[in-house]
C-alpha positions as CSV (number, residue, x, y, z in Angstrom):
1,X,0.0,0.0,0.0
2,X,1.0,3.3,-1.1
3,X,1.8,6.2,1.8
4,X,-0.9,8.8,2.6
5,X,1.8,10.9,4.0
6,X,4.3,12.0,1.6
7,X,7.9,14.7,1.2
8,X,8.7,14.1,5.2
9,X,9.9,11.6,7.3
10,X,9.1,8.4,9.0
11,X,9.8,7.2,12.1
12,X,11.9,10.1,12.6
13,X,10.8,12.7,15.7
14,X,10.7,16.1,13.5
15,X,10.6,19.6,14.3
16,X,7.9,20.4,11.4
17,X,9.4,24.8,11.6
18,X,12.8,23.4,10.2
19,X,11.1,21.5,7.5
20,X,10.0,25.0,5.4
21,X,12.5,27.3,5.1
22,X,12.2,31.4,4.8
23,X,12.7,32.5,1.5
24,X,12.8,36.9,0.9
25,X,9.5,37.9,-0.8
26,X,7.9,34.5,-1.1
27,X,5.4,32.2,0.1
28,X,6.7,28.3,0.4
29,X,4.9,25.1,0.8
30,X,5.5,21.9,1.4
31,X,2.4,19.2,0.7
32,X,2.8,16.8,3.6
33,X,-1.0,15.0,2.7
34,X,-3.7,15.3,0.0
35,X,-6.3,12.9,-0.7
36,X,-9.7,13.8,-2.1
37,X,-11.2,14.4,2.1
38,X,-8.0,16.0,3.4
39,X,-4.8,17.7,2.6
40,X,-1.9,19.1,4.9
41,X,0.4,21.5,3.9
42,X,3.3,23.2,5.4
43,X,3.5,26.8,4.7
44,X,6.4,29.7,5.1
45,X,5.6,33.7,4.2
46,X,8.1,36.2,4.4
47,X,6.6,39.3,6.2
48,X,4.1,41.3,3.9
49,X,3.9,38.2,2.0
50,X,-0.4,36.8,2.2
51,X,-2.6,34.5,0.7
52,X,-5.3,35.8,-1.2
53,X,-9.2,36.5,-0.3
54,X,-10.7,32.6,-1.4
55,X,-12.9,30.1,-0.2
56,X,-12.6,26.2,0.3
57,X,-15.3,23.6,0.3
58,X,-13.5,22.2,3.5
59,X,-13.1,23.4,7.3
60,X,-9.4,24.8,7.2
61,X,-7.2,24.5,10.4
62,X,-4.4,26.6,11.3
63,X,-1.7,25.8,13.6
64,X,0.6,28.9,14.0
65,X,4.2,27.1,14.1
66,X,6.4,30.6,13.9
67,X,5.9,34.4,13.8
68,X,2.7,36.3,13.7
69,X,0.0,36.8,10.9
70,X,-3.3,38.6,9.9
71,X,-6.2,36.3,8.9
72,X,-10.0,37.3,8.0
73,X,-12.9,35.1,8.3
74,X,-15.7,36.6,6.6
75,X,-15.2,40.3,7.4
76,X,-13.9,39.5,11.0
77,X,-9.8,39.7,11.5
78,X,-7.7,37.7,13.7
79,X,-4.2,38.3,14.8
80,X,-2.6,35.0,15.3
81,X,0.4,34.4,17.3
82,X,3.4,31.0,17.2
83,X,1.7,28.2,19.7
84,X,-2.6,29.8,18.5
85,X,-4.6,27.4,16.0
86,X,-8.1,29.3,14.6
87,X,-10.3,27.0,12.2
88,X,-11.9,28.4,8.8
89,X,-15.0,27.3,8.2
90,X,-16.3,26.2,4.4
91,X,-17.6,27.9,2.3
92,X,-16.7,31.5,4.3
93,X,-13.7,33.8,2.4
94,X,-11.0,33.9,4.3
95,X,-7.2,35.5,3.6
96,X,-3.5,35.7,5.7
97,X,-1.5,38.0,5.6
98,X,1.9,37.8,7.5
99,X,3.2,40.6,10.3
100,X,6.4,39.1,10.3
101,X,8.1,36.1,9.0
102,X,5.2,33.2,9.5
103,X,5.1,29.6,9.6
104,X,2.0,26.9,9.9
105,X,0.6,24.1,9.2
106,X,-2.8,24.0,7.1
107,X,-5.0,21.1,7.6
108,X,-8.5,21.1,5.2
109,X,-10.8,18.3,6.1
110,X,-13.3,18.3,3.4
111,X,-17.2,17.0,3.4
């Protein structure tokens, strides 16, 4: 049987921060998951980097693993801080914007 988990280690204890890397001016990922009901994806934004106004057709999770950023749910804003997690609901547009160099890990679960 084929992995579900893929582009990170097994068996291995891992410090998922060290795993994307800052890069000036950009936004990184690293897929870690994606099947048709979830995907998991490791993100890095340089500060002032963002991800666009969208929508998904799955709750999305995120789990703050470095720096600060700027999300809005709807018309609502969040400030999210290293160690926070807020959840996105379906179907609502959200964004992110980063304060200062950001890291997370985004987990959509979809129905």
């Amino acid at each position: 049987m084929d992995n579900l988990i893929k582009n990170i280690q097994f068996s291995k204890v891992l410090d998922l921060r060290e795993l994307v890397k800052y890069s000036e001016g950009q936004v990184i990922s690293r897929t870690i998951a994606q099947t048709p009901s979830v995907s998991i994806t490791l993100f890095s934004l340089d500060k002032g980097e963002g991800i666009s106004a969208h929508t998904t057709d799955g709750d999305a999770m995120v789990q703050v693993l470095d720096g600060k950023a700027s999300i809005t749910i709807g018309n609502k804003n969040f400030a999210v801080n290293s160690g926070e997690t807020i959840i996105m609901p379906s179907g609502i547009q959200h964004a992110l914007q980063a304060v200062e160099k950001f890291k997370m890990l985004l987990t959509v679960v979809k129905h």
